[in-house]
C-alpha positions in Angstrom: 99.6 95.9 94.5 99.4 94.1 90.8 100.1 96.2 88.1 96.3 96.3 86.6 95.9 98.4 90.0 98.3 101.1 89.3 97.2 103.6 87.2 100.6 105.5 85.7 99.1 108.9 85.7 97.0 108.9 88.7 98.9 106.5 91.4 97.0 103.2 93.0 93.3 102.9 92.0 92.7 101.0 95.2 91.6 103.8 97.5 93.1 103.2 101.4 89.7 102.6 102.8 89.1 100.0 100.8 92.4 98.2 101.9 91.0 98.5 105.7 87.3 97.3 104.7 86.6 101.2 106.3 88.3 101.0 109.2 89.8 103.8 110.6 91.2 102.6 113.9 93.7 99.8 114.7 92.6 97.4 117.3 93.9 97.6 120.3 96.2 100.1 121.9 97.0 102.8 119.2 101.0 102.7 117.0 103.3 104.9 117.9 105.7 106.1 115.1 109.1 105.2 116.7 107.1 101.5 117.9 109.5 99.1 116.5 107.8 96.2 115.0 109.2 92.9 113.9 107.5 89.7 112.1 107.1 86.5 114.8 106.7 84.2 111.9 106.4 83.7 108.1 103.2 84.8 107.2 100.5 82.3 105.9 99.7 81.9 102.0 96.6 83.5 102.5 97.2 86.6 104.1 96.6 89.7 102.2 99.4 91.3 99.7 98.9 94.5 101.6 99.6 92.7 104.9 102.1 90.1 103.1 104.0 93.3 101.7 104.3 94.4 105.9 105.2 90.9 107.1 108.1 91.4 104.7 109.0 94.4 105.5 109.3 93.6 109.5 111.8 90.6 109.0 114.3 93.3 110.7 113.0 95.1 113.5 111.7 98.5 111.9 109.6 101.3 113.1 106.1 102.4 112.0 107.5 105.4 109.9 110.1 103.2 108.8 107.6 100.6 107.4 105.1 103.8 105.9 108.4 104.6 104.1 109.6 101.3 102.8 105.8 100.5 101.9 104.3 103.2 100.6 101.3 103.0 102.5 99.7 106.0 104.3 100.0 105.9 107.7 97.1 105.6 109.1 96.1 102.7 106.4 99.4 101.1 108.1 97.9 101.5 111.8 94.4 99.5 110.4 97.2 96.5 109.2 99.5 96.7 111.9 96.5 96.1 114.0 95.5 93.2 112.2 99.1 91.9 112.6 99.4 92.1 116.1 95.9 90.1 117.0 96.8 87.6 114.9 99.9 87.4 116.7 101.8 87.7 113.3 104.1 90.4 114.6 105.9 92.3 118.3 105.4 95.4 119.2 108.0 97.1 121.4 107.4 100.0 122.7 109.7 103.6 123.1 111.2 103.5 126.9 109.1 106.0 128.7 111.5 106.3 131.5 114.1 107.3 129.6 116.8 109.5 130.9 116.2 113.1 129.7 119.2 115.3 129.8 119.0 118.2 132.5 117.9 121.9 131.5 121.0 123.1 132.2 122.8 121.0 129.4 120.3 121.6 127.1 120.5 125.8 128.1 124.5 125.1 127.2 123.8 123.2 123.5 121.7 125.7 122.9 124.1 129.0 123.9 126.8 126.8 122.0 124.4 126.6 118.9 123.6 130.6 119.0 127.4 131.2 119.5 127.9 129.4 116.0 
């Protein structure tokens, strides 16, 4: 955002929904927090600063509450973007391993006794 958009006192006169044109929803298949996002290429000279300021921010691989953080942007106002990213084919999404190995009750009965015992 340009400075003539920031009001000192009361934070960013440019309220979220106007940044999403009153969207609500991403397209597409909803973010997950701990999605890690990265940019596929620089971004165009025409692409929005709100969307510009994302592309920058996913030069690393980074999660969705890692870019809320670094941007400042509430997070659902970053899903609406995000979305926009990804149809334009802008940026990867890769998503947590759902088949991940969880450790066994028993273990976590243990760390848990071992915690208490502290």
């Amino acid at each position: 955002m340009t400075e003539r958009w920031l009001d000192q006192d009361a934070g960013p006169i440019v309220r979220p929904y106007t940044l999403t044109r009153g969207r609500t929803r991403a397209a597409g298949a909803r973010f997950d927090l701990i999605a890690v996002l990265v940019a596929t290429r620089t971004p165009p000279p025409d692409l929005p600063p709100e969307h510009a300021r994302i592309m920058r921010a996913c030069r690393m691989p980074a999660s969705v509450a890692e870019l809320a953080s670094e941007t400042g942007m509430p997070i659902g106002v970053l899903r609406v973007l995000l979305g926009d990213l990804r149809e334009s084919g802008l940026i990867t999404v890769r998503l947590p391993g759902s088949n991940l190995a969880l450790p066994q009750e028993s273990v976590l009965r243990d760390v848990l006794a071992g915690l208490k015992a502290l």
